[in-house]
C-alpha positions, 0 to 999 in steps of 0.5 A, a space after each residue: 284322399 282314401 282313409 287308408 291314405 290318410 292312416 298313412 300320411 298320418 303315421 309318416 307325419 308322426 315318423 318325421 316329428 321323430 326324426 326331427 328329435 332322433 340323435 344324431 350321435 352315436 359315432 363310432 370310435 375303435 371300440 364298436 360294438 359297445 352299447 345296447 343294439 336296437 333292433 327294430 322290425 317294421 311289422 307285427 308279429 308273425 310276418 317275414 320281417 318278424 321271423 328272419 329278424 329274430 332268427 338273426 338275433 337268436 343266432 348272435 346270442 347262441 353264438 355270441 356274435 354281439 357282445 352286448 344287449 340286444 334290444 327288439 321292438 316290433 314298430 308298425 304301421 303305414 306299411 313299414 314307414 313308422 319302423 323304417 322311419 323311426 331307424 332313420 330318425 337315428 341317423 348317425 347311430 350305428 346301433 339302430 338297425 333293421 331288416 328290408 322287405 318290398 315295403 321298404 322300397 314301396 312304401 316311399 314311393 307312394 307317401 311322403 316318407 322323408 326318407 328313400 330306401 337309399 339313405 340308409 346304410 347298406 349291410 348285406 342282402 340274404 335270401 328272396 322270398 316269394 308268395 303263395 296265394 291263397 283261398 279258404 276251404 269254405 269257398 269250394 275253390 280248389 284250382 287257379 282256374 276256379 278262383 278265376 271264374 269266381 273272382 270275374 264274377 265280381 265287377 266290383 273287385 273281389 276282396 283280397 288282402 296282403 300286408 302293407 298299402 303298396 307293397 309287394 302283395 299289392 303289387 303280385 295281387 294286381 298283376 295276377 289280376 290284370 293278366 287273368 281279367 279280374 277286378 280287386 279290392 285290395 285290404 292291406 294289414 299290419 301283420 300276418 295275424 290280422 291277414 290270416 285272420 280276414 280270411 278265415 273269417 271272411 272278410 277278404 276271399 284271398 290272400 298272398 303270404 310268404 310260405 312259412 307264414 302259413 304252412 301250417 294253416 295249408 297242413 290243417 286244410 284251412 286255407 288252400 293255396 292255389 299258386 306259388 309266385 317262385 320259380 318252384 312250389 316249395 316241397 310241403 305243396 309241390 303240387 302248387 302250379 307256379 304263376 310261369 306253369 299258369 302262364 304269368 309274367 313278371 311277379 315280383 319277390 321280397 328282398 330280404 336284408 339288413 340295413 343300419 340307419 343313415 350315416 352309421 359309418 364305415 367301422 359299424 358297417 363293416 362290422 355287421 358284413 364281417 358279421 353277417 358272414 359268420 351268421 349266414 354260414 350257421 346250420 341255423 341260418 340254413 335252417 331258416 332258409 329251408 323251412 321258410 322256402 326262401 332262395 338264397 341270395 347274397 350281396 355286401 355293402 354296395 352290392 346290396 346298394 346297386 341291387 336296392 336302387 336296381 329294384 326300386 327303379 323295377 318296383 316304380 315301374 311296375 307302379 307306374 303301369 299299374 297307374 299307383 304311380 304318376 309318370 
């Protein structure tokens, strides 16, 4: 077992000592919402799951959508299995909730988690979130074409990173390579602080991140992105070629949605729908769709349950030809 393996099988051990002592009260009884709401995000600071949570959250306070206490807690590790885990240690509260993204399909599939993405209640699915990929400056890279020729010079595996183990960075990583004919040696991070991080300073030659995540940095001229994995480059770097103009098939986005902890209940899960309606009708929820280049894409309740077991059964596939996965 890799060291990175074991971090993780570490961190679910941990998640399913919690879960052995996490409540299993908190039903609900007419008077819903009426406690503190625990919001957890199973990454860093800074990543996807970071901003759209806190984005959702600041829109319940400004439009007093939630008439108690919010509570946020940043809870990473093992690729999102100590945040999602520690929610479904709390089966049957309905005041535990979080945010999805490809780790919470991923990340179940390839460690023992105690868990699958389906044991959790279903609220609603919002918007598809794609990649850029990125290179620093200081390579001199500045098309696709040029990172190809350097990345299959690297017999080894050129060095990239992403955030999470098996994720969707990982996922969108080696199908670019595979289809390219290039080798990689896939870093995985926490947080998007730590990816930027890397590359900057070297220790991976590329990175994939969400758009809003690094715009900024592309504005600076620090990094240089080379491809977009969307349908279409978002405006601030419309003169990135998309991985379909480059010729690559089947990439993969990040779902990004709100899940309650198992076993919540009906009254608490029609709540946040009938909720979660009026946050994504706000001019502050299209905002953040707009600056952070995210494709809309709405589904409810059991919608959003199809579409979750529709693209986890993708998502194993692609693992499986990847060879991650076992057929």
């Amino acid at each position: 077992m890799t060291s990175r393996l074991r971090v993780l099988a570490g961190v679910v051990a941990l998640a399913a000592a919690v879960a052995a002592c996490g409540s299993g009260g908190g039903a609900t009884s007419g008077n819903y919402p009426s406690e503190t709401l625990h919001w957890t995000i199973a990454f860093g600071p800074g990543g996807g799951n970071d901003i759209m949570s806190r984005t959702i959250v600041d829109i319940l306070k400004k439009e007093n959508l939630y008439p108690n206490e919010i509570e946020v807690t940043n809870r990473e590790g093992g690729s999102g299995a100590r945040g999602w885990g520690y929610v479904y240690a709390h089966r049957g509260d309905p005041y535990q909730i979080s945010t999805t993204s490809g780790s919470f399909l991923t990340t179940p599939l390839q460690a023992g988690t105690g868990w699958a993405p389906n044991d959790f209640t279903p609220v609603g699915l919002f918007a598809q979130d794609d990649l850029l990929f990125l290179v620093s400056p200081k390579s001199g890279i500045e098309s696709w074409e040029q990172w190809v020729e350097r990345a299959k010079g690297n017999a080894k595996g050129v060095p990239v990173g992403g955030i999470g183990t098996v994720n969707v960075d990982f996922i969108d990583h080696q199908m670019l390579a595979d289809q390219a004919g290039y080798k990689i040696s896939y870093v995985p991070f926490d947080d998007e602080g730590q990816l930027i991080n890397a590359l900057l300073s070297g220790s991976v030659e590329a990175i994939v991140s969400n758009p809003a995540e690094v715009l900024g940095q592309v504005e600076s001229g620090d990094m240089v992105p080379l491809l977009f994995t969307g349908k279409e480059s978002p405006a601030a770097v419309s003169d990135v070629p998309t991985a379909e103009e480059l010729g690559f098939e089947g990439l993969l986005a990040m779902p990004r949605g709100v899940i309650l902890a198992p076993d919540a209940g009906e009254e608490a899960q029609r709540w946040w729908i009938e909720t979660m309606r009026k946050v994504v009708k706000t001019p502050a929820w299209r905002q953040y769709l707009k600056e952070n280049q995210l494709i809309a894409d709405v589904r409810w309740g059991e919608d959003f349950a199809t579409y979750i077991d529709s693209t986890n059964a993708e998502f194993t596939e692609v693992l499986r030809d990847q060879g991650v996965l076992d057929r």
